[in-house]
N, C-alpha and C positions, 0 to 999 in steps of 0.2 A: 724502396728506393731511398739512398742518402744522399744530403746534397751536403756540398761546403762552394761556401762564396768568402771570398778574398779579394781585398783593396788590392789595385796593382797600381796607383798612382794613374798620373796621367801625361806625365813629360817623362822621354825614356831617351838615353843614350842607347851606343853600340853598347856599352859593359850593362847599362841596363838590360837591355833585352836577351843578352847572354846569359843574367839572370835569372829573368823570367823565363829562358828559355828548361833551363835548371828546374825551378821551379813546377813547370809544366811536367816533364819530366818523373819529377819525385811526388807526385798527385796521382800519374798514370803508376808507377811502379807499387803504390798502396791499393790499386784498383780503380781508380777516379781516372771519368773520361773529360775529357772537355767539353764544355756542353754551348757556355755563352758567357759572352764580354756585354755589361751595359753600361753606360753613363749617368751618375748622380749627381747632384749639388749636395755640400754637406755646409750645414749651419755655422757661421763665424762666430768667433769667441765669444760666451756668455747671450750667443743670438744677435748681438750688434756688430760685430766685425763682418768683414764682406765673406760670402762664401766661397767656397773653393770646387773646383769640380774634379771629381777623378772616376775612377772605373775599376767597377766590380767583377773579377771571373767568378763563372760557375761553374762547378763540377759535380759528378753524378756518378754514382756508384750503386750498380742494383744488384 
């Protein structure tokens, strides 16, 4: 089984999502299914800036 995970941000317009919808798209057409969306906090600059959250897809390819 292979997986790949990719940042997808986490504030999304219409052209955003039209995007990602692309996106999803050209991950299924390489063999990768969709599998899972999760939510992270990622560390602010040098560790002192405020963090930021966004969200990870996974995909699966077996």
């Amino acid at each position: 089984m292979d997986y790949k995970i990719e940042q997808i941000g986490a504030q999304f317009t219409n052209k955003a999502i039209a995007n990602l919808e692309t996106r999803f798209t050209q991950h299924a057409n390489e063999g990768y299914k969709f599998h899972s969306v999760f939510q992270i906090q990622k560390p602010g600059c040098l560790g002192i800036g405020a963090p930021t959250i966004t969200y990870l897809a996974v995909y699966v390819k077996e």
